[in-house]
PDB file of N, CA, C and O in Angstrom:
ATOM      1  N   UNK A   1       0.848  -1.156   0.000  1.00  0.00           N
ATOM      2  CA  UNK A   1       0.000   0.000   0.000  1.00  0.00           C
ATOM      3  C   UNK A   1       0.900   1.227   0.000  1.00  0.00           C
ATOM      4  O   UNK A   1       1.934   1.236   0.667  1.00  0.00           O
ATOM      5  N   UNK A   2       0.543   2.190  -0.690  1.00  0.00           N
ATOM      6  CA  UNK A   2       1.202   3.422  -1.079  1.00  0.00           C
ATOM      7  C   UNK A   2       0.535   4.925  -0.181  1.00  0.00           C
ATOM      8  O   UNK A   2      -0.426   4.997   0.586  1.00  0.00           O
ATOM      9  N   UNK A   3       0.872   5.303  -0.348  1.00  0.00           N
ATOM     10  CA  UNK A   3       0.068   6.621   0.036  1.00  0.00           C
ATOM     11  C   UNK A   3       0.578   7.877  -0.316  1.00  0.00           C
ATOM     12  O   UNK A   3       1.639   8.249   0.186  1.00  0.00           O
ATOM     13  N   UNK A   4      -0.073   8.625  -1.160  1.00  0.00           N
ATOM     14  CA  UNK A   4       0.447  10.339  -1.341  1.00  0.00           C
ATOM     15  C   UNK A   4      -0.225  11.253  -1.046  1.00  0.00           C
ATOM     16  O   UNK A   4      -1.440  11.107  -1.181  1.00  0.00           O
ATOM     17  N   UNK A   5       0.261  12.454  -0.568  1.00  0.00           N
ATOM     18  CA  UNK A   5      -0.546  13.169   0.031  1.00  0.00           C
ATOM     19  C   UNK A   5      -0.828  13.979  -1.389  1.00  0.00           C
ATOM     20  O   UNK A   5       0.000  14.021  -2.299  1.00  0.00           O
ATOM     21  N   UNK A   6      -1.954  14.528  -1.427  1.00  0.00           N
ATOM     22  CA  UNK A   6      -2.228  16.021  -2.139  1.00  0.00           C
ATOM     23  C   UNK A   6      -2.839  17.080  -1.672  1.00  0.00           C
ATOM     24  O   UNK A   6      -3.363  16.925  -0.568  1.00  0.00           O
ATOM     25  N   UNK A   7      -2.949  18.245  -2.231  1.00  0.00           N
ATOM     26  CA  UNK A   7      -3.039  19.615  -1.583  1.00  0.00           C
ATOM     27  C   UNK A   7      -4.538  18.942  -0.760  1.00  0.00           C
ATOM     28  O   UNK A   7      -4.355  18.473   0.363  1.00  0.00           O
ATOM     29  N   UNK A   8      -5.815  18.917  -1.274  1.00  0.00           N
ATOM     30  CA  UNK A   8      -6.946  18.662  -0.580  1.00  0.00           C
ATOM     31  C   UNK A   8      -7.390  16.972  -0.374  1.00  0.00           C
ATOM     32  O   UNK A   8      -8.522  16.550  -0.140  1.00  0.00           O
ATOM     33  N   UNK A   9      -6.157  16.191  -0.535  1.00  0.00           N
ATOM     34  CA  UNK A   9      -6.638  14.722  -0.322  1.00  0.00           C
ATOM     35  C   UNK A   9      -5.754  13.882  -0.500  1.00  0.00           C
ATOM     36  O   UNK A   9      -4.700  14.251  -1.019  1.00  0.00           O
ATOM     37  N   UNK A  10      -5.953  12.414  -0.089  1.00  0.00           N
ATOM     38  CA  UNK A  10      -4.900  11.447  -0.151  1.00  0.00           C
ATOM     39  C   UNK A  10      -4.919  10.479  -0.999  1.00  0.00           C
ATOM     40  O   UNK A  10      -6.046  10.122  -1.340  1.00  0.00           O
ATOM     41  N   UNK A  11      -3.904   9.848  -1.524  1.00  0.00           N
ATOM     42  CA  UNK A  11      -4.372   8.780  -2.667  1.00  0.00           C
ATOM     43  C   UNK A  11      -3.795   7.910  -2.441  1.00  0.00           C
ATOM     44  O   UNK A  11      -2.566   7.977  -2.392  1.00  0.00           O
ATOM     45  N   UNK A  12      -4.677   6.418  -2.152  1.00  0.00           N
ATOM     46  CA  UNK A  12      -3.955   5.108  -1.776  1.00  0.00           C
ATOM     47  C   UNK A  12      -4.201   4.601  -3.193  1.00  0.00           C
ATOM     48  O   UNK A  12      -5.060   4.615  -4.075  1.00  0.00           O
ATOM     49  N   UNK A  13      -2.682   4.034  -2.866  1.00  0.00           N
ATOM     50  CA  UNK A  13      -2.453   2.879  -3.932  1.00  0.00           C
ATOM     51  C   UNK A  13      -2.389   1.373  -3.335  1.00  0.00           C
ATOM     52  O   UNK A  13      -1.719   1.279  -2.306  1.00  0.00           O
ATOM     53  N   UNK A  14      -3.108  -0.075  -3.922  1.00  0.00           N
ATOM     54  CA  UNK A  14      -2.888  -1.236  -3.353  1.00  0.00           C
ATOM     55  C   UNK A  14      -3.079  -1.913  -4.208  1.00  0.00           C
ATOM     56  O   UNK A  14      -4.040  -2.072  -4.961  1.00  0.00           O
ATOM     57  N   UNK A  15      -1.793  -2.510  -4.083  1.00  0.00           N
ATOM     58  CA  UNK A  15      -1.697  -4.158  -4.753  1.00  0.00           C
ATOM     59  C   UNK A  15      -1.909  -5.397  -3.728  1.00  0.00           C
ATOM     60  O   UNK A  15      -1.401  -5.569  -2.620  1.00  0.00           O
ATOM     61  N   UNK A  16      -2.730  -6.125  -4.380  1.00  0.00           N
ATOM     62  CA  UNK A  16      -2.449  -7.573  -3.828  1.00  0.00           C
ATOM     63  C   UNK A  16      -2.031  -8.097  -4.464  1.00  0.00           C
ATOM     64  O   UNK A  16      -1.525  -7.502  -5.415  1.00  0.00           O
ATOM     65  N   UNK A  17      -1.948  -9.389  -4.415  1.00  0.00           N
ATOM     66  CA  UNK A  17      -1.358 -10.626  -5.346  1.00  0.00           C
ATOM     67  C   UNK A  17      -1.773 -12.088  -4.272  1.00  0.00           C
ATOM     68  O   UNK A  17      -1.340 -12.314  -3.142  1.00  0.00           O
ATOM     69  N   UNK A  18      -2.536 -12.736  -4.917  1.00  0.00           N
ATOM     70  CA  UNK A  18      -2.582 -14.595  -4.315  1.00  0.00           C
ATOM     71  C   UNK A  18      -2.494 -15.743  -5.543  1.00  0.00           C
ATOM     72  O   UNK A  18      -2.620 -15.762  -6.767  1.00  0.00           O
ATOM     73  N   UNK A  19      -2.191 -16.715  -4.420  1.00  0.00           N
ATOM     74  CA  UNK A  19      -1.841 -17.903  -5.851  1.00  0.00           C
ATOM     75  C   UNK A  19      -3.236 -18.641  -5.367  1.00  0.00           C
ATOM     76  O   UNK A  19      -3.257 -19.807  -5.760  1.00  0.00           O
ATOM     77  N   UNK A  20      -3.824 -18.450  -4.988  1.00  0.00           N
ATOM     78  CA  UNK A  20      -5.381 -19.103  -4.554  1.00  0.00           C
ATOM     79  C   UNK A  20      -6.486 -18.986  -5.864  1.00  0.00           C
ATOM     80  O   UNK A  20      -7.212 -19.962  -6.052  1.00  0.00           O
ATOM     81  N   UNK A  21      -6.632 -17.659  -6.873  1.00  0.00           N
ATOM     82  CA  UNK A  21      -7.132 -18.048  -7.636  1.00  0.00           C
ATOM     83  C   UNK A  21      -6.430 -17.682  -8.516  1.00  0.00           C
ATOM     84  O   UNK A  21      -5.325 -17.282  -8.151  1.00  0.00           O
ATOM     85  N   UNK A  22      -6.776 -17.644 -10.255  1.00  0.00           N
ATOM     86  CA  UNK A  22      -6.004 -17.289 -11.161  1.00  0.00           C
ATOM     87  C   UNK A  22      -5.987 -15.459 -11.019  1.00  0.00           C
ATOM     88  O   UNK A  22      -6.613 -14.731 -10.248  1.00  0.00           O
ATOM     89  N   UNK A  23      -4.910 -15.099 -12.205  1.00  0.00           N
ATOM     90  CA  UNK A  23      -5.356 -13.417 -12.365  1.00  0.00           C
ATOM     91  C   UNK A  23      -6.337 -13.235 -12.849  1.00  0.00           C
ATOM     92  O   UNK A  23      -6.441 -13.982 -13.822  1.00  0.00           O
ATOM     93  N   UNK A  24      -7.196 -12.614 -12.717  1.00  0.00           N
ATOM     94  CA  UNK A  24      -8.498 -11.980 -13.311  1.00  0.00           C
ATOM     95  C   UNK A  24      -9.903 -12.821 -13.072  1.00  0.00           C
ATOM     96  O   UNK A  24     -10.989 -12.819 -13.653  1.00  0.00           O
ATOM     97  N   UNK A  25      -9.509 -13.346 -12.245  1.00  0.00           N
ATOM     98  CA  UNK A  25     -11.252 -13.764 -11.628  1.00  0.00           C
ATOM     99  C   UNK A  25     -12.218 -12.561 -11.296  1.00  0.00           C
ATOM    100  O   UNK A  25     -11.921 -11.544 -10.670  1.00  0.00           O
ATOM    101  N   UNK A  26     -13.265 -12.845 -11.770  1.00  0.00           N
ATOM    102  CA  UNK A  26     -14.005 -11.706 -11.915  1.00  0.00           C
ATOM    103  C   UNK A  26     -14.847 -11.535 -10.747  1.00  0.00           C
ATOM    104  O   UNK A  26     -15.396 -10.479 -10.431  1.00  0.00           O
ATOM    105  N   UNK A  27     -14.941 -13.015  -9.911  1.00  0.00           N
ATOM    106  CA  UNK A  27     -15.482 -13.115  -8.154  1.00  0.00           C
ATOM    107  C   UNK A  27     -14.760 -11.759  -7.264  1.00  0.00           C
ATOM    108  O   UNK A  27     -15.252 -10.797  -6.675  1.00  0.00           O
ATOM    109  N   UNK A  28     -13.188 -12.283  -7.527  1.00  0.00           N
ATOM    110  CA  UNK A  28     -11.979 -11.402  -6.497  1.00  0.00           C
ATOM    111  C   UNK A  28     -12.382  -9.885  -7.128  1.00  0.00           C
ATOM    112  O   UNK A  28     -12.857  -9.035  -6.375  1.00  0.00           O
ATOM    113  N   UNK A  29     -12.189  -9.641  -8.379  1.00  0.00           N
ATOM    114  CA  UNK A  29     -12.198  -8.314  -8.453  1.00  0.00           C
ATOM    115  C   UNK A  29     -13.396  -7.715  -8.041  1.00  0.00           C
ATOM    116  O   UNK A  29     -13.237  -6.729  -7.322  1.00  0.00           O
ATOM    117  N   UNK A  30     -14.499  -8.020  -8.285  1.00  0.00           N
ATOM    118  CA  UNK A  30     -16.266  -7.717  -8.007  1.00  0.00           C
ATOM    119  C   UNK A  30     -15.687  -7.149  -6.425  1.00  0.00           C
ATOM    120  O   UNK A  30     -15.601  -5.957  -6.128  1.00  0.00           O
ATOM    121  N   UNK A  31     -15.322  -8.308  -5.516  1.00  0.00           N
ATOM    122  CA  UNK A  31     -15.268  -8.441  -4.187  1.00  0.00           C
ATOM    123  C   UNK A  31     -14.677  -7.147  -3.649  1.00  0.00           C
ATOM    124  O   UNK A  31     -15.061  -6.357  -2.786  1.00  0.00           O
ATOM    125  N   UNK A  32     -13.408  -7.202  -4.602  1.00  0.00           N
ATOM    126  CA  UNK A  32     -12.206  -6.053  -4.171  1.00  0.00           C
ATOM    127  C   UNK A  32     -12.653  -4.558  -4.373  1.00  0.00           C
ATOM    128  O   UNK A  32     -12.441  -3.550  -3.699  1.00  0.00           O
ATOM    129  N   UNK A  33     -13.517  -4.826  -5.829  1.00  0.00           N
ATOM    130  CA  UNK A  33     -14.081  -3.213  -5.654  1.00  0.00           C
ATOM    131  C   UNK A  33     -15.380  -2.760  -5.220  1.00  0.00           C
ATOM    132  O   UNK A  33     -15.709  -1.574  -5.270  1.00  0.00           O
ATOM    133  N   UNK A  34     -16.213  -3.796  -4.745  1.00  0.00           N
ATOM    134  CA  UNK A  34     -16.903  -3.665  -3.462  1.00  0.00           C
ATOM    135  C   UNK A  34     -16.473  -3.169  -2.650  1.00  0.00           C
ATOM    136  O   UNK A  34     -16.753  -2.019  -2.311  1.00  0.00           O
ATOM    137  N   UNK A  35     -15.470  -4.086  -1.976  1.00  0.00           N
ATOM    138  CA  UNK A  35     -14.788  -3.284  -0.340  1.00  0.00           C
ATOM    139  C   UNK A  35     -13.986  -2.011  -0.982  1.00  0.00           C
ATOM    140  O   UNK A  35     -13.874  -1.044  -0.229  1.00  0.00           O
ATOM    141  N   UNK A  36     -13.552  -1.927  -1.978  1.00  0.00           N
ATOM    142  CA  UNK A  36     -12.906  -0.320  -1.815  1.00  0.00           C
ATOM    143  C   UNK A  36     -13.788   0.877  -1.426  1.00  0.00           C
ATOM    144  O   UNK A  36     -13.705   1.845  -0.670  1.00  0.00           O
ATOM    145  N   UNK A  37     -14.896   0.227  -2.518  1.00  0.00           N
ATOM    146  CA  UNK A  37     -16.149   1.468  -2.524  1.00  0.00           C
ATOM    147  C   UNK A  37     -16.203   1.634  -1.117  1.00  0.00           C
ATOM    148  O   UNK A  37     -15.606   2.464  -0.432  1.00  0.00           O
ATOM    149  N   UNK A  38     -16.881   0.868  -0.818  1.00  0.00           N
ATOM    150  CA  UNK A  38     -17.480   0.943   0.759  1.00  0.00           C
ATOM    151  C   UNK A  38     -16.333   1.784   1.640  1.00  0.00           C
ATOM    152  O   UNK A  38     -16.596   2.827   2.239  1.00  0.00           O
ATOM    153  N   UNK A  39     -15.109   1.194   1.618  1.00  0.00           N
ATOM    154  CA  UNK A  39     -13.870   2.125   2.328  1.00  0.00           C
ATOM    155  C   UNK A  39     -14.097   3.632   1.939  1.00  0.00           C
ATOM    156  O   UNK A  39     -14.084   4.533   2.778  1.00  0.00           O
ATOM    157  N   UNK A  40     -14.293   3.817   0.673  1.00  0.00           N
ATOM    158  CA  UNK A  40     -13.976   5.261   0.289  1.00  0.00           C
ATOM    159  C   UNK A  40     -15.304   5.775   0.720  1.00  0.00           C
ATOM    160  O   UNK A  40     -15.344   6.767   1.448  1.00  0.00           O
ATOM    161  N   UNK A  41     -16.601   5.070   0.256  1.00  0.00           N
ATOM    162  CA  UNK A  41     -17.694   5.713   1.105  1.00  0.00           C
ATOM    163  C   UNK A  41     -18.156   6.350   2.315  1.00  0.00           C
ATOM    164  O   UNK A  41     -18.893   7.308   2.545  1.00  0.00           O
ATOM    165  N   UNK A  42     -17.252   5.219   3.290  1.00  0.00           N
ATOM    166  CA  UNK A  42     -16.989   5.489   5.009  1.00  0.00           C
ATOM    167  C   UNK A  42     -15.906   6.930   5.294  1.00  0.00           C
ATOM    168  O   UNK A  42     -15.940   7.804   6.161  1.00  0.00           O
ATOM    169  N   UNK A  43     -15.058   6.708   4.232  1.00  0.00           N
ATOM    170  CA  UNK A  43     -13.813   7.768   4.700  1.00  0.00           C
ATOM    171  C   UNK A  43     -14.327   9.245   4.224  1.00  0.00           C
ATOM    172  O   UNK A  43     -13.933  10.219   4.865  1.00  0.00           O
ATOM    173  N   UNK A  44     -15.316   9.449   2.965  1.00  0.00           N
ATOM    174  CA  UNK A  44     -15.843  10.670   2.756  1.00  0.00           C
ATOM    175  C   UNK A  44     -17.047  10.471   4.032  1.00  0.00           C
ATOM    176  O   UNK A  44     -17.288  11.454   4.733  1.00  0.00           O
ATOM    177  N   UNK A  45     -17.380   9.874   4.150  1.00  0.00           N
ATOM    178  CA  UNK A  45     -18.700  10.479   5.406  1.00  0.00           C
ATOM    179  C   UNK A  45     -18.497  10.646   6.626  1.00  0.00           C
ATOM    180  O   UNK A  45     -19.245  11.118   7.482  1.00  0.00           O
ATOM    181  N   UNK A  46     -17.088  10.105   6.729  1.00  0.00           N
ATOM    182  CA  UNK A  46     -15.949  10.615   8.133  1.00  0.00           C
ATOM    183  C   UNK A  46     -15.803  12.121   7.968  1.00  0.00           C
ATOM    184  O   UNK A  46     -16.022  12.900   8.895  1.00  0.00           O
ATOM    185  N   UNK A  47     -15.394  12.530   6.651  1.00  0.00           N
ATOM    186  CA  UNK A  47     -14.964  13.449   6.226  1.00  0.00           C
ATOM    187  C   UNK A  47     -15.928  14.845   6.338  1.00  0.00           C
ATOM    188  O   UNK A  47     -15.792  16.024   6.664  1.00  0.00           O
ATOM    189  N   UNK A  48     -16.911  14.000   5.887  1.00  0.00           N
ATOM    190  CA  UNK A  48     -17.793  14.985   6.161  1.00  0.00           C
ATOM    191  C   UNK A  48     -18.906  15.855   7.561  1.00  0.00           C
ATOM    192  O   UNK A  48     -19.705  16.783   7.693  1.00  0.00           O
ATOM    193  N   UNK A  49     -18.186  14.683   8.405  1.00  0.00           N
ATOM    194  CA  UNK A  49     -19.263  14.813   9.834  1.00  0.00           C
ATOM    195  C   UNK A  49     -17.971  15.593  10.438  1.00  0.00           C
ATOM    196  O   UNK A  49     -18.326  16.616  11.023  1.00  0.00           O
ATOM    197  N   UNK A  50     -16.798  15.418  10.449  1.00  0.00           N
ATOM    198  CA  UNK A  50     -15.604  15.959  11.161  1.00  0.00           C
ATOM    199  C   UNK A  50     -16.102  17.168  10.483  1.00  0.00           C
ATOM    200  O   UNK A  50     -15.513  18.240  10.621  1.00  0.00           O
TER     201      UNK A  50
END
């Protein structure tokens, strides 16, 4: 995981990698950008009540 700051916000970068399924299963990715959303959803509505 990466992280940079910018003038009004932060930008994560993340790689995974597993040998559990192949590259590009379309289950893992669905999954993965599910939970990002949801992360970024939570962190703007943090954002916004602070």
């Amino acid at each position: 995981m990466e992280l940079q700051d910018a003038e009004d916000s932060t930008e994560v970068d993340v790689r995974m990698h597993t040998t559990r399924v192949p590259d590009g299963d379309e289950n893992v990715q669905r999954g993965l950008e599910d939970t990002l959303a949801n992360i970024k959803r939570l962190v703007e509505q943090h954002s916004a009540v602070g």
